[in-house]
N, C-alpha and C positions, 0 to 999 in steps of 0.2 A: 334660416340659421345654418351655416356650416359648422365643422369639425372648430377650427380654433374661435368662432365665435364661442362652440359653447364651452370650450375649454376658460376663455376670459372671463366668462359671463360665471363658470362653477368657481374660480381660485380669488374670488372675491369675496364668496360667502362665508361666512363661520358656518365650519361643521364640527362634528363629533367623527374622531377617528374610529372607522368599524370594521376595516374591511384591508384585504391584501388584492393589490391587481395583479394577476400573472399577464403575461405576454407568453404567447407562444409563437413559433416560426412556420411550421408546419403542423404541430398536432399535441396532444396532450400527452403523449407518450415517449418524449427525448430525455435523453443524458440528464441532463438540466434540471427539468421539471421534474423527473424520477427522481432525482437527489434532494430537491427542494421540499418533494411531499416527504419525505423521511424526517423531514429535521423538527423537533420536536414543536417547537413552537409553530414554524410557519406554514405546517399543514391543518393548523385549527380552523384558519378562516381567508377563502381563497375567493375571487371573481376573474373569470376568462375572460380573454380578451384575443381575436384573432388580428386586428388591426388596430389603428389609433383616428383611422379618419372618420370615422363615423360618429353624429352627435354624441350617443351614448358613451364609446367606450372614450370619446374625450372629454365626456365631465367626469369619466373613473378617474383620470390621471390626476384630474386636480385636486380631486376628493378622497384617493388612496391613502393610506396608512402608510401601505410598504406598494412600492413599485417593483418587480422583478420581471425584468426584459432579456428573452433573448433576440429581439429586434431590434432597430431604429426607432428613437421616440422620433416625433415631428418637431420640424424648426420651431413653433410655437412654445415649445415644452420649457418652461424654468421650475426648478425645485423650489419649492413653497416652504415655509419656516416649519421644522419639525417631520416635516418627510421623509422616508429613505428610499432611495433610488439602488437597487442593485440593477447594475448593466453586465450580465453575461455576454464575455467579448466573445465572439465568433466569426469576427467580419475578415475575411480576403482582402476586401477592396476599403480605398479609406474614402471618405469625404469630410467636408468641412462640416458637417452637423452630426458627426461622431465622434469629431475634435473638439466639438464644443459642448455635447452630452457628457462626454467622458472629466469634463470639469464639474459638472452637476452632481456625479455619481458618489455614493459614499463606500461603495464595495464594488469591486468591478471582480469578475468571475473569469477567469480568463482561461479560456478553451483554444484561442489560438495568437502563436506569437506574430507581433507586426512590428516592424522597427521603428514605424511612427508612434506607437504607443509609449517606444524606449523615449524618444523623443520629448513626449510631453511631461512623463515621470514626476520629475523635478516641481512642476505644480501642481500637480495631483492632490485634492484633500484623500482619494479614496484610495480604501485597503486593498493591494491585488491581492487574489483567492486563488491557488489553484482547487478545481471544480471538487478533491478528494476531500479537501477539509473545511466542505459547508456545513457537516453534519457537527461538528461541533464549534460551530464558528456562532456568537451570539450579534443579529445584526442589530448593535446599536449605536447610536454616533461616539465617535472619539474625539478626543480634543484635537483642535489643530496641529498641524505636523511643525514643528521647530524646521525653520529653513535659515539656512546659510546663505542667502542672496536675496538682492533685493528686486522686486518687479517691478522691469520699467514696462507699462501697456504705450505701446507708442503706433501713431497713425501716422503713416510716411506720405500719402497725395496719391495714391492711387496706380504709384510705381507707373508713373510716365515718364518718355524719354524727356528728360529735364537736366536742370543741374539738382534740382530737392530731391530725388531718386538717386542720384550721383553719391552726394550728400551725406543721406540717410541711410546708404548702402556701407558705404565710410564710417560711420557714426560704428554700425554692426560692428563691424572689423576690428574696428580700433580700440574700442570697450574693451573693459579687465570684464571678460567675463567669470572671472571665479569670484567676482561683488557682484555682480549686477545678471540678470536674467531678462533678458527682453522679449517681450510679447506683442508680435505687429499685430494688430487687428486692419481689415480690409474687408474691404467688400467681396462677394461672389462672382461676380462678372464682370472677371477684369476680359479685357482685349488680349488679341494675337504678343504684340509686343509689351504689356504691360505686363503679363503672364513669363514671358522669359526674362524682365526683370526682376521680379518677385523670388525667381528661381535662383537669382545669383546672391540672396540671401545667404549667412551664411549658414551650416545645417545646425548649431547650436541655439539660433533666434525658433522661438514658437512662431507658428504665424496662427492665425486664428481668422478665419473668412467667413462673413456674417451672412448667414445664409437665410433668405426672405425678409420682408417689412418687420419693423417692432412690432411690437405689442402694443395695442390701443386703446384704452376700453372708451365704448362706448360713449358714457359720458364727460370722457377727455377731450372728444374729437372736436365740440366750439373752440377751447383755449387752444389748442393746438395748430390750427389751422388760423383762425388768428394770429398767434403769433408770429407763424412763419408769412402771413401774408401782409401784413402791419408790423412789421417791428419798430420803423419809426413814431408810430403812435403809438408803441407798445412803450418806447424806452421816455418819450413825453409824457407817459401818465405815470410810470414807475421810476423814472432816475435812472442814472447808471446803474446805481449800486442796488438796487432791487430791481435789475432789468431781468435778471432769474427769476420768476416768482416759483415758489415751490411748487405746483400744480405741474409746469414744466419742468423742472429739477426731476422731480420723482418721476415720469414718465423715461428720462433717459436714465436716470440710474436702475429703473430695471429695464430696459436696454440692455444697459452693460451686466448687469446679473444674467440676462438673457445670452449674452457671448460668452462672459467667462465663470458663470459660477459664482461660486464663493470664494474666488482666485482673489486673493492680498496682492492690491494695489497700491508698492509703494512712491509711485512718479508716474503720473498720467502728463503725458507728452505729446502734445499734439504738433508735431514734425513741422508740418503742413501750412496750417492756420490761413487755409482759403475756403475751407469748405463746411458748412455749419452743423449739419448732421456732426460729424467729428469732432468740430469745436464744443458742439453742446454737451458732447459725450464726454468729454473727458472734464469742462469744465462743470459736471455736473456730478463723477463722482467726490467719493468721500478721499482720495488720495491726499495723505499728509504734505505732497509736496506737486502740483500740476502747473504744466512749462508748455507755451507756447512761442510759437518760433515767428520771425519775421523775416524773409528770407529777401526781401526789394523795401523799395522806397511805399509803403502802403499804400499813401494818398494819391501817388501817381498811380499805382493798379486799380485803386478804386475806381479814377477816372478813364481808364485804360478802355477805346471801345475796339467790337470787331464786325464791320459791317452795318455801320450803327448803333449797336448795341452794345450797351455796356455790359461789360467781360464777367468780371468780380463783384458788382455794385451789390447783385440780391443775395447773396452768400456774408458781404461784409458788411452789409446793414446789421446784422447780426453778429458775426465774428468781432467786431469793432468793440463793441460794448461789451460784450465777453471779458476781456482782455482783463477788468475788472474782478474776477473770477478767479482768477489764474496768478500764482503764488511769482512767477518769474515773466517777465515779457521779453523775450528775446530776440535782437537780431545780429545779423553776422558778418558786422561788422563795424567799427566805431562810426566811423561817417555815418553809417546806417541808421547807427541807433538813433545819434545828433537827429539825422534827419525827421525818424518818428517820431522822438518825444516832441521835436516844434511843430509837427503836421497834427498829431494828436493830444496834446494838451489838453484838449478840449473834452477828449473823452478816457483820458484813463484819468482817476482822478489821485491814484498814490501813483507820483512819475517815478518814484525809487526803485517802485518795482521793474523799470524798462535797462537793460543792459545787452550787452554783446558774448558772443561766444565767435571765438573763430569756425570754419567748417575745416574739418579733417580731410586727408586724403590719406590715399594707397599708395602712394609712391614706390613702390616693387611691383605691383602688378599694372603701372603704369610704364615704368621703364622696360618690365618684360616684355609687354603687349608691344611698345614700340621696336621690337626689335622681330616681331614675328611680320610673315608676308602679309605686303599691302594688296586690302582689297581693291584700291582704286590704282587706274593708270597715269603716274606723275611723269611728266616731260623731266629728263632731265637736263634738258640743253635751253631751258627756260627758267626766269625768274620766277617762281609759286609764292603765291597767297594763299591762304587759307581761313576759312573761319568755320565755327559750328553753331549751331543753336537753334530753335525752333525759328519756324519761318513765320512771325506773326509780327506786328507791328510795331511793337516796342524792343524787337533785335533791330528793327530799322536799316533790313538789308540791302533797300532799294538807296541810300542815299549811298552806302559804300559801292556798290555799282557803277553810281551814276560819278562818283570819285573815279573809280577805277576806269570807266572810259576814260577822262579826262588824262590818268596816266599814262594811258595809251599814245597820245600825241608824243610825250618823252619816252618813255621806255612799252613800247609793242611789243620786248620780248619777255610780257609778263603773262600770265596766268593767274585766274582766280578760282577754288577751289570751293564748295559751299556742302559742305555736310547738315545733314539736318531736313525734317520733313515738318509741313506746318499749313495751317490755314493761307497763309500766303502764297503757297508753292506757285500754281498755275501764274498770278499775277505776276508774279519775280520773271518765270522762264518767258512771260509773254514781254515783259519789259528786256529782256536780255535782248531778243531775237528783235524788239522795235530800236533798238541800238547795234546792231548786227555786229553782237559782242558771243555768239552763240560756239563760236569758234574758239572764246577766249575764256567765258565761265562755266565752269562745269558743275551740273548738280548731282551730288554722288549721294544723295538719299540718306536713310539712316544705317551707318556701317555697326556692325557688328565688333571691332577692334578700330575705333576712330585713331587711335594712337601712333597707328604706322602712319596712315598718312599725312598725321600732324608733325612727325617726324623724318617725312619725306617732303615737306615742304621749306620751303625757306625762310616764312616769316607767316605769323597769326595776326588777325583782324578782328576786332570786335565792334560792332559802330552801333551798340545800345541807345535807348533815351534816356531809359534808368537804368540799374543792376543792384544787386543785393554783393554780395560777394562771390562773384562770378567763377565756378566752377572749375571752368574751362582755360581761364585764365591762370588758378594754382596747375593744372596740370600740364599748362603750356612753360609755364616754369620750371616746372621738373623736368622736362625735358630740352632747358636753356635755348628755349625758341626765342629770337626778337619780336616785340610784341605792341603792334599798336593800338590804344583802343581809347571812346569816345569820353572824355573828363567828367564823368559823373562821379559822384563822391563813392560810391563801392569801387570803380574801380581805380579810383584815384589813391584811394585809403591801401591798394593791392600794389600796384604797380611803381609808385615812388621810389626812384632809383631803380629799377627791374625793367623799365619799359616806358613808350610813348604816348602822351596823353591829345590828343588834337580837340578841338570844340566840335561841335556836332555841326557841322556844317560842310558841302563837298569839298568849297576851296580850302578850309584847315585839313579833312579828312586827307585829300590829294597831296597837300605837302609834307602829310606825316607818313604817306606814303612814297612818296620819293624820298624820302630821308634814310627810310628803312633800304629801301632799293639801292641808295647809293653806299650800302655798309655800315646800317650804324650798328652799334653791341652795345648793348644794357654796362652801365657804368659799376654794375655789383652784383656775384652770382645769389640765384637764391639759395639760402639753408633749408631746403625743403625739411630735415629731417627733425632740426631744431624748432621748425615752426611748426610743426606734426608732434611735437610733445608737446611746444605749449597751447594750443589745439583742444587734446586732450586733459590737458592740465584744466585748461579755462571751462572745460564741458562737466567734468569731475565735482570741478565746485558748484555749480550750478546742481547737480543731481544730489549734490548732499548740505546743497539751500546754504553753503557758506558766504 
């Protein structure tokens, strides 16, 4: 047995409250604890504790009356009904299981200032202390704090380079944050680059990073594992609508006790809606109002393979039936939706609940970014192309290639530009260089300011199989680029009047590229600004279940 086994194994049993746990740092002699034994009550009845990893002092925590730490609890640690948690803050350095302690806490002691503490304030159930006035400070719970905004807990995909990262970055921005309070929750180990998109958060969003495995106990671990391994027999023996059975329900609502506390969840948002740990979490709290997003055509990513293997399938064996769960079914964009509710009929059983939101943009920090130095080298005495997006098989960048050679025979003085990094990369540059086009497409990776160079080019390319409401394409708008892309119903629903549709095929792709090449212009500018309120407008109502 380790430390959180037996911590699991103690905060199950009924006990009798008898006892206070100290925590000490270094020794029984600090600031802290000197002040602690003075106060009249909570030097009647104390238990030491040098650490938390050890079997013993982690059946104290579960078993404690009163907690008083001037440590770090362990990630395992949730507050149990009737407990008090004082965390004496003292920490220099932050981390994500201090961020998520400090929501547990019911009185925080605060010995040194941190501006991520300023940070989290706002959802705070707990009292700050300064350290003079514990001696007459009585710790017993208070009522909840009256708040002024409402908690959106939202899961954005894991902040990859995407357009749902795009997206959901937008969504931050663009929110009246003096209503709403949003709290991303994410995982601990993001990547290199998922890491500096997380950063471009804006600094008002909480983020909250889930540090180690849930909570399991023991005798959860059949159903559990089952479930995630069998869903399809899961949801055959239970229905849609009891495909939750509560045995799983309750393991992820204390999960999310385990991230946020006793944090008031009013709009669990699961951004994302490809990944099922997150769908279950948020379709499993008690939120008055939980939205999840549909960001493509589903049924096509279900089937979506990469090397074989299907992409999404073991994530939406589960996500699918969920949906049921979930107060609002969104996607982002009318065509979109058209398309779910007839691909999934089958499995959500109230279709009412499925509708559209448009997705927001930045439009200022888009026009800016266009106008700062381009990281890549654009010819200017050449026709450019352009396009972005992951390099995977449903951007379907090999058939716009294999178009653009064909261009080549009429207009040789073109260029094609491909921003974007992806499972496909090597395949594409090796099919470039087996068309001895190596001269003519360049691969410029993932840029840092995509913008200039999409504004140093002379026209944008998209040659999907499916799309949601393609990102790329509002931002190639905002910057009144000509814009060809393949007739799927997202980008058909985007582009009408704005831009070129060709069929998914080289010889339609090739003529929607000479068309562009010999001068065409979009028949009507877009109103970026006015489609950015209603945007907002359509997001609004959604959040407040109109």
């Amino acid at each position: 047995m380790n430390a959180k086994e037996a911590y699991l194994q103690n905060i199950q049993k009924d006990i009798e409250w008898d006892t206070i746990l100290f925590a000490t740092k270094v020794d029984r002699d600090g600031a802290a604890i000197q002040t602690f034994n003075s106060h009249p009550f909570l030097k009647m009845k104390k238990v030491w504790a040098g650490n938390f990893y050890t079997i013993e002092t982690a059946a104290w925590l579960a078993k404690a009356e009163y907690i008083i730490s001037e440590i770090e609890l362990p990630p395992f640690y949730m507050k149990r009904k009737n407990q008090i948690y004082i965390q004496i803050f003292n920490f220099k350095e932050w981390n994500n299981n201090i961020a998520r302690l400090l929501l547990h806490a019911d009185f925080i002691v605060k010995q040194q200032e941190h501006e991520k503490l300023g940070n989290i304030r706002g959802i705070l159930n707990a009292t700050i202390l300064p350290l003079e006035n514990i001696a007459s400070t009585k710790f017993k719970k208070n009522p909840p704090k009256k708040r002024s905004k409402k908690n959106i807990v939202m899961y954005c995909g894991g902040f990859k380079n995407n357009g749902i990262t795009s997206s959901a970055i937008n969504l931050m921005k663009n929110i009246n944050n003096q209503k709403y309070q949003i709290i991303v929750v994410e995982d601990e180990n993001l990547g290199f680059d998922e890491t500096k998109n997380l950063e471009k958060v804006p600094d008002d969003v909480i983020k909250i990073q889930t540090p180690e495995s849930l909570n399991l106990f023991p005798e959860e671990e059949e159903a559990f594992f089952q479930f995630h391994d069998y869903p399809l027999e899961h949801l055959m023996k239970h229905g849609p609508t009891h495909f939750l059975t509560p045995e799983i329900k309750r393991i992820y609502q204390r999960e999310l006790k385990r991230l946020l506390g006793d944090t008031k969840v009013d709009v669990a948002l699961d951004f994302d809606g490809y990944f099922k740990h997150w769908t279950l979490l948020m379709a499993s709290s008690n939120a008055p109002n939980k939205i999840i997003f549909q960001h493509n055509e589903m049924m096509q990513e279900y089937s979506k393979k990469l090397n074989n293997a299907y992409k999404h399938r073991a994530d939406l064996n589960i996500v699918f039936p969920l949906y049921n769960y979930f107060d609002r079914v969104v996607s982002v964009a009318k065509p979109i939706e058209m398309v779910n509710k007839r691909d999934l009929q089958h499995i959500v059983y109230d279709e009412s609940k499925m509708t559209y939101v448009h997705n927001s943009i930045d439009y200022p920090y888009i026009l800016q970014s266009s106008k700062l130095e381009d990281e890549a080298v654009i010819l200017v005495d050449t026709f450019n192309f352009v396009t972005m997006g992951r390099l995977s098989p449903e951007k379907n960048q090999q058939m716009m290639i294999a178009a653009f050679q064909k261009l080549q025979e009429e207009f040789p003085d073109t260029n094609l530009f491909i921003i974007g990094s992806g499972e496909l990369e090597d395949t594409l540059k090796t099919y470039v260089t087996e068309l001895s086009l190596d001269d003519k497409v360049h691969f410029l990776g993932q840029l840092d300011n995509p913008f200039a160079t999409i504004a140093a080019c002379d026209a944008f390319l998209l040659s999907s199989i499916h799309e949601g409401q393609p990102m790329v394409l509002l931002e190639c708008l905002v910057l009144n680029k000509p814009i060809l892309a393949t007739d799927t119903p997202g980008c058909a629903g985007l582009l009408k009047g704005y831009g070129l549709l060709a069929r998914n095929d080289v010889e339609n792709f090739v003529m929607g590229m000479k068309e562009i090449r010999t001068g065409y212009k979009p028949p009507k500018a877009f109103d970026y600004k006015a489609y950015n309120q209603e945007a907002i407008r359509m997001l609004e109502e959604i959040l407040e279940m109109k």
